[in-house]
C-alpha positions as CSV (number, residue, x, y, z in Angstrom):
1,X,-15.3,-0.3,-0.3
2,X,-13.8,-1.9,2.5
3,X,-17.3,-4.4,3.2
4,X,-17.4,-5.2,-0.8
5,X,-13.6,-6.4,-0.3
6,X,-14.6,-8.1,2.5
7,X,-17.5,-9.8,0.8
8,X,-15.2,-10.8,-2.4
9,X,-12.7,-12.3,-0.5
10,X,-13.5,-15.9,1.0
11,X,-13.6,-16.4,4.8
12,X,-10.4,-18.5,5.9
13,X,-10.4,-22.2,5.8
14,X,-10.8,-24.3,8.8
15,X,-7.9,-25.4,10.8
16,X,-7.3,-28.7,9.2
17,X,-9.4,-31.8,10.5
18,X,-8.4,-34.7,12.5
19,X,-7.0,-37.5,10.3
20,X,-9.7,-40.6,10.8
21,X,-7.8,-42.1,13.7
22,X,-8.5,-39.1,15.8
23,X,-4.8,-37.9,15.6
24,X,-4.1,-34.5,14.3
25,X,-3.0,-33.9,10.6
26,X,0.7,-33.2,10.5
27,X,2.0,-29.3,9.7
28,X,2.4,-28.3,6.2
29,X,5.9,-28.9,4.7
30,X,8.0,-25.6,4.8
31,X,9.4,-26.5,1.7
32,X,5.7,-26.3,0.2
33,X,5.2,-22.8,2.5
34,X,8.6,-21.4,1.3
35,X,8.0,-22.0,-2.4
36,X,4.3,-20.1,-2.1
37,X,6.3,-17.3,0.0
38,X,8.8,-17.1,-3.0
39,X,6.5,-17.2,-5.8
40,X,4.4,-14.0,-5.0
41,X,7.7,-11.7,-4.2
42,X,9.5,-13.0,-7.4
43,X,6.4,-11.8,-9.7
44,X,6.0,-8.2,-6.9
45,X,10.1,-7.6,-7.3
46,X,10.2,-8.9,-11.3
47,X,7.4,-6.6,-12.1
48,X,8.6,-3.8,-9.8
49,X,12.3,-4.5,-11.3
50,X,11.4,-4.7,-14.9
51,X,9.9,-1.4,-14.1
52,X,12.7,0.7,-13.0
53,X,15.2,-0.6,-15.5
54,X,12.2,0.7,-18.0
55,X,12.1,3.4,-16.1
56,X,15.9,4.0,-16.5
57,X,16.5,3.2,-20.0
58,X,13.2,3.5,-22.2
59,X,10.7,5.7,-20.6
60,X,12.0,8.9,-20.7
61,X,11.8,8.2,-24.5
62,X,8.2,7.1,-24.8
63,X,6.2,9.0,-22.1
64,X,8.1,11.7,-21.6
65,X,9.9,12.7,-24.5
66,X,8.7,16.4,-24.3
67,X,10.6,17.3,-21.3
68,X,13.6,16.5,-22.6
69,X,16.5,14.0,-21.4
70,X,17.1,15.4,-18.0
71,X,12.9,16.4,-17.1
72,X,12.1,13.1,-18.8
73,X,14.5,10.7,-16.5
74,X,13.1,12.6,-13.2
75,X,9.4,12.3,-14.2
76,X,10.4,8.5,-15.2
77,X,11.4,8.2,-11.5
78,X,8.8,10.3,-9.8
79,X,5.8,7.2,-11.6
80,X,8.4,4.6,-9.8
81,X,7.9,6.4,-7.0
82,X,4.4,7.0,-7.4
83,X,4.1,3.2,-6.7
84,X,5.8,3.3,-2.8
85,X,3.7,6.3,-1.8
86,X,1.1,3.7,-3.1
87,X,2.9,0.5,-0.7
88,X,1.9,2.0,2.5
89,X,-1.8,2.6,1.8
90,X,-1.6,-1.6,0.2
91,X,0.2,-2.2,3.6
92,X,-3.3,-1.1,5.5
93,X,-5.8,-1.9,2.9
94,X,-4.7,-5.7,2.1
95,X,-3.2,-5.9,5.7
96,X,-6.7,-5.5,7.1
97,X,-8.3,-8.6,5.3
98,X,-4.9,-10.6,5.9
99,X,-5.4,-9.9,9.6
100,X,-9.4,-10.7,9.8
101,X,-9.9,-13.1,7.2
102,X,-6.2,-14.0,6.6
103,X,-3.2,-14.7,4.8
104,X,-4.0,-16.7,2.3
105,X,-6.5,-15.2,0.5
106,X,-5.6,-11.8,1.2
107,X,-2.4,-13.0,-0.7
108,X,-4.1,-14.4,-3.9
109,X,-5.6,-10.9,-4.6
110,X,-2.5,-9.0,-4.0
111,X,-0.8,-11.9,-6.4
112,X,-3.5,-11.4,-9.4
113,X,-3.6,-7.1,-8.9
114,X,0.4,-7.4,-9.2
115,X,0.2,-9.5,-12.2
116,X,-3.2,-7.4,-14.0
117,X,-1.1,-4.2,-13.8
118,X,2.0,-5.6,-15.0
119,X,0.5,-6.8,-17.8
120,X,-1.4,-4.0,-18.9
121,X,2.2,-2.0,-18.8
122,X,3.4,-3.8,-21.5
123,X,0.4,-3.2,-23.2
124,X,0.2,0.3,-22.7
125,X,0.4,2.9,-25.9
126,X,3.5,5.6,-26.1
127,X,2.9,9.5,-26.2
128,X,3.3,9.0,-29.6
129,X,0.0,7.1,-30.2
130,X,-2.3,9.0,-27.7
131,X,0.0,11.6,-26.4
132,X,-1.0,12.7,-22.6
133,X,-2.8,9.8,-21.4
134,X,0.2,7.5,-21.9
135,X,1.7,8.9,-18.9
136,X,-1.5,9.4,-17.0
137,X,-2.6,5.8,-17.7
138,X,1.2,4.7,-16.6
139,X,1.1,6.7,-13.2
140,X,-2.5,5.4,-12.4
141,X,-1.3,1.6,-13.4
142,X,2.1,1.7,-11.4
143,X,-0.7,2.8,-8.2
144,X,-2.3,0.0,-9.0
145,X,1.0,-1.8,-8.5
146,X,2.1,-0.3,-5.3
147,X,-1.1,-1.1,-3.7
148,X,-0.4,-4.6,-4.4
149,X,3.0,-4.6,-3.3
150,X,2.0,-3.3,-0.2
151,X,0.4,-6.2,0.6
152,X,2.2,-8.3,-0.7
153,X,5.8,-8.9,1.0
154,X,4.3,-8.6,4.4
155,X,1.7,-11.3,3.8
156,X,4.2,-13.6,2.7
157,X,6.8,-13.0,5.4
158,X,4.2,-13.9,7.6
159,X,3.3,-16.8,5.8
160,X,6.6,-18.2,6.3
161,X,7.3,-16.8,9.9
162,X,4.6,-17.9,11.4
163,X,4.7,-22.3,10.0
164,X,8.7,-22.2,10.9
165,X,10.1,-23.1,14.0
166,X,11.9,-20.8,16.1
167,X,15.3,-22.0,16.0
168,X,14.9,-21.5,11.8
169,X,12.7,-19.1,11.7
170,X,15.5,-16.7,10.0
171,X,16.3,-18.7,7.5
172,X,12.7,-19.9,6.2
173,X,11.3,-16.4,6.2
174,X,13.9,-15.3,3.9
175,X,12.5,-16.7,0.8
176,X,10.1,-13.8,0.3
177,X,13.4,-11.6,0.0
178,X,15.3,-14.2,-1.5
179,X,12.5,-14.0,-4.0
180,X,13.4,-10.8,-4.7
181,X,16.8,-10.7,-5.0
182,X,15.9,-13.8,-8.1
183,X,13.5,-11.5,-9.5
184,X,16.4,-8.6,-10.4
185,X,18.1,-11.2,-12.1
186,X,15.4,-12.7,-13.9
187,X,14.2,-8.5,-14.9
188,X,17.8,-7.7,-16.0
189,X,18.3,-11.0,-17.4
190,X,15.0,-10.2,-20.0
191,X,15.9,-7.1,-20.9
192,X,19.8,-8.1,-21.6
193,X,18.4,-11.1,-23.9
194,X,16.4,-8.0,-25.6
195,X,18.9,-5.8,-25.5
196,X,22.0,-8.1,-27.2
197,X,19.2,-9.4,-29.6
198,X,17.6,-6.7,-31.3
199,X,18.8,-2.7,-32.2
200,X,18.5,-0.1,-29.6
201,X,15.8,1.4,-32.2
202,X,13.8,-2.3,-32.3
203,X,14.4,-2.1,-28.2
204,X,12.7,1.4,-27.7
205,X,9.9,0.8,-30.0
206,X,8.8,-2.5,-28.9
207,X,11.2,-4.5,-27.3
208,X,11.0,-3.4,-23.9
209,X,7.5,-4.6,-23.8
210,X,8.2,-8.2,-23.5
211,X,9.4,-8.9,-20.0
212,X,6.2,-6.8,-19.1
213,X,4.1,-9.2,-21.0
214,X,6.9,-12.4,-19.9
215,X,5.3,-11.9,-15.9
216,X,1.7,-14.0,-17.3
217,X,4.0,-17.2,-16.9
218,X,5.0,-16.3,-13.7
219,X,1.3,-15.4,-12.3
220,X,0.1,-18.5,-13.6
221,X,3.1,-20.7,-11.8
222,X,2.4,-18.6,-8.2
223,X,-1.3,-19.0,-8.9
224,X,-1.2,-22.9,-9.1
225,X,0.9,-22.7,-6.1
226,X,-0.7,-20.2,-3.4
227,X,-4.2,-22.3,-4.1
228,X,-2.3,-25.4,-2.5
229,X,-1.1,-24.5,0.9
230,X,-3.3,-24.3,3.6
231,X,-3.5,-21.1,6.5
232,X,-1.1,-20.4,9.0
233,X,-1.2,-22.1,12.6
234,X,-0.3,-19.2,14.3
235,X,-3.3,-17.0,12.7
236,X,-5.8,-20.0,13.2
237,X,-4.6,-19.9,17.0
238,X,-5.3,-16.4,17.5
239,X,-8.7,-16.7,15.4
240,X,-9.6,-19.3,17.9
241,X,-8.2,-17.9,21.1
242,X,-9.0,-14.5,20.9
243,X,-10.9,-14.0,17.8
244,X,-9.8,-11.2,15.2
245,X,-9.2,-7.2,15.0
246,X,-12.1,-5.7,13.8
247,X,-9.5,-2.2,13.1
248,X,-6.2,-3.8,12.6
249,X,-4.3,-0.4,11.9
250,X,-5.8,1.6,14.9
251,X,-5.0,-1.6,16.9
252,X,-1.7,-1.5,15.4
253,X,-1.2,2.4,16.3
254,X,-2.6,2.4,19.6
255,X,-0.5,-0.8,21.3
256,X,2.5,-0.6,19.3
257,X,3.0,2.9,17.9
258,X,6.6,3.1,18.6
259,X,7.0,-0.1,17.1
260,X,6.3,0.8,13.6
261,X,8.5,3.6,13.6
262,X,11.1,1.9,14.8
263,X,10.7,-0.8,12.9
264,X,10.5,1.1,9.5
265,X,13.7,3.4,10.5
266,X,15.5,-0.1,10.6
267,X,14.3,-1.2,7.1
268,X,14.9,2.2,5.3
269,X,18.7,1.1,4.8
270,X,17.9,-2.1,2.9
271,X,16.1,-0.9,0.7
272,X,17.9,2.3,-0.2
273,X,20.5,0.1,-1.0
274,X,18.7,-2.1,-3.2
275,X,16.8,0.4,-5.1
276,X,20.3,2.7,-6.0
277,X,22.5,-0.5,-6.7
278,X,19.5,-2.3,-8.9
279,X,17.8,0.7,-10.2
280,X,19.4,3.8,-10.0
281,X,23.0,2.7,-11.0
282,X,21.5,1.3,-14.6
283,X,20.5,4.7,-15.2
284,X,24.2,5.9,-13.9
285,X,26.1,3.5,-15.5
286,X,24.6,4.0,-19.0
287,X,24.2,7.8,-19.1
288,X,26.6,9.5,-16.7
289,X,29.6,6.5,-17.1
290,X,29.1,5.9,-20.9
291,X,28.7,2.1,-20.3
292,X,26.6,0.0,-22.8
293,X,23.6,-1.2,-22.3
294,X,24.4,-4.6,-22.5
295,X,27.2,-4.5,-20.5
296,X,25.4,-2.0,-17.4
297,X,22.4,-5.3,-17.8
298,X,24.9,-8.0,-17.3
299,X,26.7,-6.3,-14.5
300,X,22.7,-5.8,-13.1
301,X,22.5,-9.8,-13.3
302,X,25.7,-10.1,-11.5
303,X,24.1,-7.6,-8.8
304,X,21.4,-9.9,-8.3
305,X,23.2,-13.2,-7.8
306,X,25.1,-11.3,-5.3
307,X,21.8,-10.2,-3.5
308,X,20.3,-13.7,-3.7
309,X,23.8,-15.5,-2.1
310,X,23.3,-12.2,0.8
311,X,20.0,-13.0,1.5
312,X,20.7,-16.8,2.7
313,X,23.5,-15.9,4.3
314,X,22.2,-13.1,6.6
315,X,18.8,-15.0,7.2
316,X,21.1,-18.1,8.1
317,X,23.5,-15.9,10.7
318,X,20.5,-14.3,12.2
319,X,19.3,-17.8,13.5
320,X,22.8,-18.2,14.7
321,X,24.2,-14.9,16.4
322,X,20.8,-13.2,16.4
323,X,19.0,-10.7,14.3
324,X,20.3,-7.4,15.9
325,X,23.9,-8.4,15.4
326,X,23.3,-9.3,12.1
327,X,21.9,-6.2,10.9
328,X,24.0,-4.1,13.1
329,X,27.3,-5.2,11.7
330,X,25.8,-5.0,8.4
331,X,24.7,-1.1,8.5
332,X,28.6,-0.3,10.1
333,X,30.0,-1.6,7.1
334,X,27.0,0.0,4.7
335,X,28.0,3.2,6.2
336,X,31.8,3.2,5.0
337,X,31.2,1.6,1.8
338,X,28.7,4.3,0.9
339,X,31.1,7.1,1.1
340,X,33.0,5.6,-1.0
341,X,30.9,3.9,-3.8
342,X,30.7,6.9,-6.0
343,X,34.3,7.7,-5.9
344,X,34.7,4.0,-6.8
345,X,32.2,4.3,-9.7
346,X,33.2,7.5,-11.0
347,X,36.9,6.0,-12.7
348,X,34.1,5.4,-15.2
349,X,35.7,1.9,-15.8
350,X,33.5,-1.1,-16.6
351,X,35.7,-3.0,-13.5
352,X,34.7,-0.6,-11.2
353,X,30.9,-0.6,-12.1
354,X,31.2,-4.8,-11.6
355,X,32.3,-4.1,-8.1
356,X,30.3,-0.8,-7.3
357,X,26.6,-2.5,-7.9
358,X,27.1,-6.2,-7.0
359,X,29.2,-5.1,-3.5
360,X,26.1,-2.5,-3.1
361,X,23.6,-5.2,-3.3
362,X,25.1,-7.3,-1.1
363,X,25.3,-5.4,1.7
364,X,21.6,-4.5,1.0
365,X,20.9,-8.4,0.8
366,X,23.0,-9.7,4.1
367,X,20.3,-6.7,6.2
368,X,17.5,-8.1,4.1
369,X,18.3,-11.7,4.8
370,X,17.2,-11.4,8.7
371,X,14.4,-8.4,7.4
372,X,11.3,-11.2,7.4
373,X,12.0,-13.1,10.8
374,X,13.1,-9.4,12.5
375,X,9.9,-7.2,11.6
376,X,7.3,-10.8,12.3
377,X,8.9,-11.0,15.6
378,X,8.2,-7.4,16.8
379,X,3.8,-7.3,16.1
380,X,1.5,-9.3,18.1
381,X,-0.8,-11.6,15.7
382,X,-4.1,-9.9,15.9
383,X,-2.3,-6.8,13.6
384,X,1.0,-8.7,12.5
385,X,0.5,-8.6,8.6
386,X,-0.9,-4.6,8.8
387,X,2.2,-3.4,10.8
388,X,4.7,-5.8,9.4
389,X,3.4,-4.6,5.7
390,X,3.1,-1.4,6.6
391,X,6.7,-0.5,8.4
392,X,8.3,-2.1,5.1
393,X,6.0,-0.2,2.6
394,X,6.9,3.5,4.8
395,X,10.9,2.4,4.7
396,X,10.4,1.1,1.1
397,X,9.0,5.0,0.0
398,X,11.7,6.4,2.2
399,X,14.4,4.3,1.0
400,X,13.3,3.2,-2.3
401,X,11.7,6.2,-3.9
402,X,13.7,8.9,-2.7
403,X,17.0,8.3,-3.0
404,X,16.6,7.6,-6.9
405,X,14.6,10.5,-7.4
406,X,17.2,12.7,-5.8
407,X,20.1,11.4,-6.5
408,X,20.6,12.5,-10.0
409,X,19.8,16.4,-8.9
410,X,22.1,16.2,-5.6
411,X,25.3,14.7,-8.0
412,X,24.9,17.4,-10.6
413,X,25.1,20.1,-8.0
414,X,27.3,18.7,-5.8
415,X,28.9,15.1,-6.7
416,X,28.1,11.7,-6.2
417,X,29.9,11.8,-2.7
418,X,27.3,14.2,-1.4
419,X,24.9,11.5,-2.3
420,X,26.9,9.0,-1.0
421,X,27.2,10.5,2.7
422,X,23.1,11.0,2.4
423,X,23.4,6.8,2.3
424,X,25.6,6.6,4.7
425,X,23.2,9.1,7.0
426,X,20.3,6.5,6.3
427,X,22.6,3.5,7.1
428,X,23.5,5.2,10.5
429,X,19.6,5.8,11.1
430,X,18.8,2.2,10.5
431,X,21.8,0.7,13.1
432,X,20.0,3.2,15.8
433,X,16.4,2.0,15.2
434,X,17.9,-1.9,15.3
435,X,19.9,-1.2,18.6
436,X,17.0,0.3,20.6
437,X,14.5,-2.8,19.3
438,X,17.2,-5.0,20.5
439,X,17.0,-9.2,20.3
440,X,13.7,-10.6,18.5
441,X,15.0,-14.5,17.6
442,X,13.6,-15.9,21.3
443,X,10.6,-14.4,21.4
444,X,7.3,-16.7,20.3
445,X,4.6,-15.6,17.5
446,X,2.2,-17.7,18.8
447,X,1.6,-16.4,21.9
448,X,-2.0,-14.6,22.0
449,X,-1.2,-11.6,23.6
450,X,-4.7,-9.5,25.1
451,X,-5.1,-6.2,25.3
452,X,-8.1,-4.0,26.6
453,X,-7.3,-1.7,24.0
454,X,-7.7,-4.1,20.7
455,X,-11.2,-4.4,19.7
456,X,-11.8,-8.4,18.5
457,X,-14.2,-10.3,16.5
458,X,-14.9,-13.5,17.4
């Protein structure tokens, strides 16, 4: 499988040639770099968004309405979380080609499989219509989907990281995340449209198909996009110097084991955050609060402007007072205001929902903003995309799938505080993973770094 990828995916273009008076071309605008970075995580997030508020609010009804309401919202979560056990195993497939034929390419496919399973989602027939292969086909597409997205967010960090300058680097190589937090607004933005525009009957039946079928625009704009920008310097350095990783992942795992670990302990936080303040909170806010539909969606919006603003404004102090700082001060104050989200939330007003989520998601976006710059900065070249894709993808299915999926059974039996100091538990794991990594900004990703121990193709 691996030499028929290989085979299908074109061989990396030439550095690019000598303008015709002999002096070289100049570096490709990192406006141009930063809008291809964008593109591909706003389609991964929309489609991995759209999916867990479809998750939370529609498809307990139409895959799983056998199991009741209570089976049918867990096994909803368990296919979103079928997709991060997927991430990791993206993270080494796709981050193999990205690091021998690289990132460009690599990040074409990843765009196109994203966009193909999406698709098909919205296409796909209810339990009513062919009863147990609804929920078979859905678990086997959202795979599809997680492989994707594992190669996804690491390839375009990279692609970002490695054309910006050092002194920026923070701030260019947010716009993958800053991607992301646009996608939750443009996913809960879709389904409010649908939700204030058509009868909660209309919505279930058919309705929650469209911004499924909505992500073809945004494939086509990414597509148009990623075909126009040329390879990284940095990877065309190391291609030329040193030549590539024939094993990427063993190369990762034998020079920088510690590394990974590390690395993905730091992330977990993040994205715990993000995934219980955009996903699981819809659920909580319509079924355990009593909030409407429409309102829990337009508070989600709300969320993701906040996550968007974070973003920039993290990325932007990490250039200034470094990346550790950053994320350090950021997981202290995660790990108070996680103790006391659910007490917040659980005055079942509509206020304290508007602060609970949007608050959550910016703490989750001001770590996120520096995420990009932070994990790039800690991989040498030769294995950058596989280890920065895959420390990401292992924190996104600690952080991201489990704390969903549990959370619902750990409030029942012992309240939403319980859950909350199990946040606050990952938040403190995360500030000791950044403080023994220490400072990344200084350091320089285009240094080709040898090792005896890498095995390279030149």
């Amino acid at each position: 499988m691996t030499h028929s990828l290989e085979r299908a995916i074109p061989t990396p273009p030439e550095p690019p040639a000598p303008a015709p008076d002999g002096t070289p071309r100049k570096p490709q605008s990192m406006k141009r770099v930063a809008t291809a970075s964008f593109i591909g995580t706003v389609i991964e997030f929309y489609d991995f968004n759209i999916y867990g508020v479809a998750a939370a609010l529609v498809f307990p009804k139409v895959f799983f309405p056998a199991l009741g309401p209570v089976a049918g919202i867990v096994a909803s979560f368990a296919t979103l979380g079928v997709a991060f056990v997927a991430r990791p195993f993206g993270s080494i497939l796709f981050g193999h080609f990205g690091d021998r034929l690289g990132r460009k390419q690599t990040l074409i496919v990843t765009m196109l499989l994203m966009g193909v399973s999406t698709l098909l989602v919205g296409l796909m027939p209810t339990s009513a219509t062919i009863g147990v292969a609804a929920p078979v086909l859905i678990v086997l597409l959202r795979v599809l989907q997680g492989l994707a997205a594992g190669g996804e967010w690491g390839g375009a960090v990279l692609f970002a990281s490695e054309n910006a300058s050092k002194e920026r680097r923070g701030f260019w190589s947010m716009f993958p995340s800053f991607g992301g937090g646009i996608a939750i607004i443009l996913a809960n933005a879709t389904f409010f449209a649908t939700a204030v525009g058509m009868s909660d009957d209309a919505f279930v039946a058919w309705g929650w198909r469209l911004p499924f079928l909505a992500s073809i625009l945004l494939i086509a704009v990414g597509l148009w996009v990623r075909l126009s920008i040329a390879e990284t310097p940095v990877f065309q350095k190391q291609a030329e110097d040193m030549g590539v990783a024939r094993t990427p992942f063993l190369d990762a795992f034998r020079t920088q084991p510690g590394q990974i670990l590390l690395a993905t302990g730091a992330t977990t936080m993040t994205l715990s955050l993000t995934y219980v303040g955009g996903t699981y909170l819809t659920n909580y806010g319509t079924t355990v609060l009593g909030l409407s539909r429409p309102s829990v969606l337009a508070v989600a919006v709300l969320s993701g402007v906040a996550i968007s603003v974070a973003v920039v404004l993290g990325a932007m102090l990490s250039d200034r007072i470094g990346r550790r700082r950053t994320i350090v001060s950021v997981a202290s104050v995660a790990i108070v205001w996680t103790l006391v989200l659910f007490p917040i939330l659980d005055t079942r007003s509509l206020a304290a929902f508007a602060v609970g989520a949007p608050v959550t998601l910016f703490i989750s976006g001001l770590a996120t903003g520096p995420l990009g710059a932070f994990l790039s900065e800690l991989f040498h070249t030769r294995y950058r995309y596989t280890a920065t894709g895959l420390s990401y993808s292992l924190a996104g299915m600690l952080g991201g799938a489990v704390p969903p999926l549990i959370a619902g059974p750990v409030i029942s039996a012992w309240g939403g505080f319980a859950f909350g100091v199990l946040l606050a538990l990952v938040a403190l794991m995360s500030l000791v993973c950044v403080l023994v990594i220490g400072e990344t900004r200084h350091r320089d990703l285009d240094a080709v770094q040898p090792d005896s121990t890498a095995s390279t193709r030149r």
